[in-house]
C-alpha positions as CSV (number, residue, x, y, z in Angstrom):
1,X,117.3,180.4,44.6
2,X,117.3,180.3,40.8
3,X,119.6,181.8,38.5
4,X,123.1,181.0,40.3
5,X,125.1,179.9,37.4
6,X,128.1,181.0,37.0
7,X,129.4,182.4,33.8
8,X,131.0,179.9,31.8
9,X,133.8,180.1,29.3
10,X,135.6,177.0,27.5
11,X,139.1,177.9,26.6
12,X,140.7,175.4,24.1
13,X,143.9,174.9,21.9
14,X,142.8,173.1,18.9
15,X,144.3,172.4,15.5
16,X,142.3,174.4,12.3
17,X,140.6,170.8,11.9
18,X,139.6,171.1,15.4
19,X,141.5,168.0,17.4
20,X,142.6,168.8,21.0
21,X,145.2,166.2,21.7
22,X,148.4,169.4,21.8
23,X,150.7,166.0,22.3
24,X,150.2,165.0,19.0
25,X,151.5,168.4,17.6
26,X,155.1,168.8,18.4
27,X,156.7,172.4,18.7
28,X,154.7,175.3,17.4
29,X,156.5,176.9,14.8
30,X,157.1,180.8,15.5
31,X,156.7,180.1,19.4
32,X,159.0,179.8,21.9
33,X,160.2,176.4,23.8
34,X,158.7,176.3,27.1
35,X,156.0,178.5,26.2
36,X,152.5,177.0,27.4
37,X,150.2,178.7,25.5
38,X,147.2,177.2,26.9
39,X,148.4,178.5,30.6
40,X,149.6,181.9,29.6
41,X,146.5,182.7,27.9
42,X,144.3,181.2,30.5
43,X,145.9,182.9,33.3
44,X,144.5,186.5,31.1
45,X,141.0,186.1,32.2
46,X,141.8,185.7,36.5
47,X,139.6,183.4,36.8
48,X,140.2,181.3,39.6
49,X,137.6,178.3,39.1
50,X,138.1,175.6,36.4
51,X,136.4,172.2,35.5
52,X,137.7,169.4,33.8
53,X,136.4,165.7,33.3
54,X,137.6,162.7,35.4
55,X,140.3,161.3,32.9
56,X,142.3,165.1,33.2
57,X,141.4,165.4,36.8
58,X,143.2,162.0,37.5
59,X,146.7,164.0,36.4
60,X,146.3,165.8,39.2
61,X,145.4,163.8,41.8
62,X,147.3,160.6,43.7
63,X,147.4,157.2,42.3
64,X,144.4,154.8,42.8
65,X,144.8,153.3,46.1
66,X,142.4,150.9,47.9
67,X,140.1,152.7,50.2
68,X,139.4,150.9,53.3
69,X,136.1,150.0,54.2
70,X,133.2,152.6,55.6
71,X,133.2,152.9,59.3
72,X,129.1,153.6,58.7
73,X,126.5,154.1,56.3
74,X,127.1,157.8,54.8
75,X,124.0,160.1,53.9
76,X,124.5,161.3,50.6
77,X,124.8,165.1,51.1
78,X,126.8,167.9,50.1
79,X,130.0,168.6,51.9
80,X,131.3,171.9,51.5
81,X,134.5,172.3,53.2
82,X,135.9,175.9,52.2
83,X,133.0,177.9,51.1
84,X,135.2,180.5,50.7
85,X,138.0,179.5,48.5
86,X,138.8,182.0,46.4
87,X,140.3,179.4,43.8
88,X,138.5,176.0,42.8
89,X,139.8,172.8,40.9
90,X,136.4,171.7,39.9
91,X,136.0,167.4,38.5
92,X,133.9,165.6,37.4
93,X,133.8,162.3,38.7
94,X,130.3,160.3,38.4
95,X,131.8,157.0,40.2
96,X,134.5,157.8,42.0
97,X,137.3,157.3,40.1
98,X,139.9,160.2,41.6
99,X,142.1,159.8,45.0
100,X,143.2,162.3,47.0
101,X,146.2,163.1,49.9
102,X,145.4,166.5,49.5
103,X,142.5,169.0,49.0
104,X,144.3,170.9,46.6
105,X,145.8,170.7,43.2
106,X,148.5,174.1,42.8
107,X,146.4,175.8,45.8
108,X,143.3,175.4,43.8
109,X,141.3,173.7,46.6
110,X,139.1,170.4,44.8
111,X,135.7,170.4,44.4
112,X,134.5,166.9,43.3
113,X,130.8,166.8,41.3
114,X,129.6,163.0,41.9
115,X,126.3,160.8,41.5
116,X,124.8,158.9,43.7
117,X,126.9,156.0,41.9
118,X,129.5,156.3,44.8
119,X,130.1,153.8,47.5
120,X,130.3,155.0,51.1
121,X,134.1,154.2,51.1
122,X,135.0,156.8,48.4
123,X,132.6,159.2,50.3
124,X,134.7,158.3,53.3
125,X,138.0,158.8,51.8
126,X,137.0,162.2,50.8
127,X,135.9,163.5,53.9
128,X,139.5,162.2,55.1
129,X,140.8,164.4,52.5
130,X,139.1,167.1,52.9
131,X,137.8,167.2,50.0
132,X,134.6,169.1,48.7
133,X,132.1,167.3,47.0
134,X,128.7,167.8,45.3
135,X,125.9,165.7,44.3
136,X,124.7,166.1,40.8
137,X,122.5,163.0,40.0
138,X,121.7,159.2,40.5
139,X,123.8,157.5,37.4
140,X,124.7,160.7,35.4
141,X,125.8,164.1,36.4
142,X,123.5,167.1,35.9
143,X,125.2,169.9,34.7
144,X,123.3,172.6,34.6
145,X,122.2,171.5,38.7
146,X,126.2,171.3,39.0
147,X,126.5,174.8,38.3
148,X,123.6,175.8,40.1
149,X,125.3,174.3,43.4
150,X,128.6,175.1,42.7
151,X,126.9,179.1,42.6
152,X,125.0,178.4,45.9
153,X,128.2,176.6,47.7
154,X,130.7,178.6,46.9
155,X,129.1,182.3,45.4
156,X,130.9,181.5,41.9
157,X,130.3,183.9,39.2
158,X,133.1,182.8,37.1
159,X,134.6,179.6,35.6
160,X,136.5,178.0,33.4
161,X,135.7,174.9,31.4
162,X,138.8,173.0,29.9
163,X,137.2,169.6,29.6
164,X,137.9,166.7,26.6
165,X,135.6,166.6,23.7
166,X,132.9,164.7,25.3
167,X,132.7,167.3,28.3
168,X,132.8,170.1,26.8
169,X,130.2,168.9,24.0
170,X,127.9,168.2,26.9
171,X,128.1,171.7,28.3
172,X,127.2,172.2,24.9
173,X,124.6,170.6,24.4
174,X,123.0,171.9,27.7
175,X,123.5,175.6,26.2
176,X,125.5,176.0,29.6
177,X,128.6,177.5,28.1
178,X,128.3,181.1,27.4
179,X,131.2,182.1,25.7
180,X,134.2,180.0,23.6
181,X,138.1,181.5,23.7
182,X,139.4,179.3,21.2
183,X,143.4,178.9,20.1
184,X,143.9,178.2,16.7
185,X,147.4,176.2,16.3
186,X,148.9,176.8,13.0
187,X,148.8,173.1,11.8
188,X,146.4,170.1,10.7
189,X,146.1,167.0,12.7
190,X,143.5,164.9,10.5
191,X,143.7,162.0,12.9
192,X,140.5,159.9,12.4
193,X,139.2,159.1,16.0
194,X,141.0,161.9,17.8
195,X,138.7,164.3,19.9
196,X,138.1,167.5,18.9
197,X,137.0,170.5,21.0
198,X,133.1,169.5,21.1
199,X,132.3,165.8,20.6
200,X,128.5,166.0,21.3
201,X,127.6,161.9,22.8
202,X,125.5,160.3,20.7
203,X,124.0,160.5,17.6
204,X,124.5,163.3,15.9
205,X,122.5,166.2,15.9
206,X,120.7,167.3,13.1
207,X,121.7,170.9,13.8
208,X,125.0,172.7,14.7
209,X,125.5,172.8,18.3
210,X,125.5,176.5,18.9
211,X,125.7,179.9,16.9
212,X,128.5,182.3,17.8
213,X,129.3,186.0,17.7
214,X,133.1,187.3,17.4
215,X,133.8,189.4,20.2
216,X,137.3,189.6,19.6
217,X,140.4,188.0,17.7
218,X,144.0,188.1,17.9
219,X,146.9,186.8,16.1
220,X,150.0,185.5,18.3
221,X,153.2,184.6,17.5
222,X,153.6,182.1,14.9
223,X,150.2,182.8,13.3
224,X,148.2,181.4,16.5
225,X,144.9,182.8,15.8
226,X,142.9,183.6,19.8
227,X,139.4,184.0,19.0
228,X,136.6,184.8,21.8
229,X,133.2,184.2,20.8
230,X,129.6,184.9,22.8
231,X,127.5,181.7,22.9
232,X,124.0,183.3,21.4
């Protein structure tokens, strides 16, 4: 069945210059200790399904461990284990990189989207989890087929993605995302080498990655500026 993709937002806190690394940036000015921004604003659109690449996924999950060996050879097919969650922690993880003692990250159950890169152990371990898992493609994963299943599997018309710059500047480039909520911190990071919200792989283009059109803005306390933007 064509046309399952869900509607896809990326919400990001970025400096004006664009860099995503919020450690870097120390306390807001005008906002209030304790306050996550990112999480109070993200919480706004109740949406219960969110993607993120492997390096933030592994925050979540339980250190590396080593996986014992496959009891048999393991087709590579979907497993869908809840098909109904109503709340999704959605990874990418093209070679298996994530370990798991749980299904869930905060209730969110985990939904893993792998290649066929994997070894039958880590297929295995998941299983043992209980963990959901999707494959996406032999070395690389395909995005726009990730979403695709991810709409079949699990009827999701909503998600959010909240990957790092190289993520999220792949969604991009696929013209998967189709709208931007973007924080604007009231500071300038100017690191040379530190990602920013879209880092497109490769070359770079000759053209902007996408044209946008205000949908709405708002300005926060301490001159946060929260844009929302349609992908056109």
């Amino acid at each position: 069945m064509p046309g399952m993709k869900p509607y896809l937002i990326c919400h990001m806190c970025t400096t004006i210059d664009g860099r995503i690394m919020g450690n870097r940036w120390g306390h807001v000015p005008g906002q209030k200790p304790g306050v996550n921004l990112f999480e109070t604003t993200y919480l706004t659109f109740n949406i219960g399904a969110w993607i993120v690449g492997t390096t933030t996924m592994q925050e979540f999950c339980a250190k590396p461990f080593k996986l014992p060996k496959a009891p048999r050879k393991i087709d590579r097919k979907d497993h869908v284990v809840k098909p109904n969650a109503k709340t999704l922690a959605i990874g990418v993880d093209r070679t298996g990189k994530t370990h798991w003692k749980s299904n869930e990250v905060q209730g969110d159950h985990v939904v893993l989207l792998l290649t066929q890169q994997v070894n039958d152990a880590y297929i295995a371990h998941l299983q043992a989890a209980g963990v959901s898992y999707l494959f996406c493609g032999k070395k690389d994963v395909d995005l726009a087929l990730a979403l695709d299943k991810l709409g079949k599997a699990f009827k999701l018309k909503k998600a959010m993605l909240h990957g790092g710059g190289a993520m999220n500047g792949s969604f991009l480039k696929a013209g998967l995302i189709d709208e931007i909520s973007h924080l604007t911190m009231p500071m300038a990071d100017g690191g040379v080498g530190i990602q920013t919200m879209f880092d497109i792989p490769g070359k770079a283009p000759k053209m902007a990655g996408a044209k946008l059109k205000l949908k709405s803005h708002t300005i926060l306390s301490g001159g946060v500026i929260w844009a929302k933007y349609k992908v056109l």
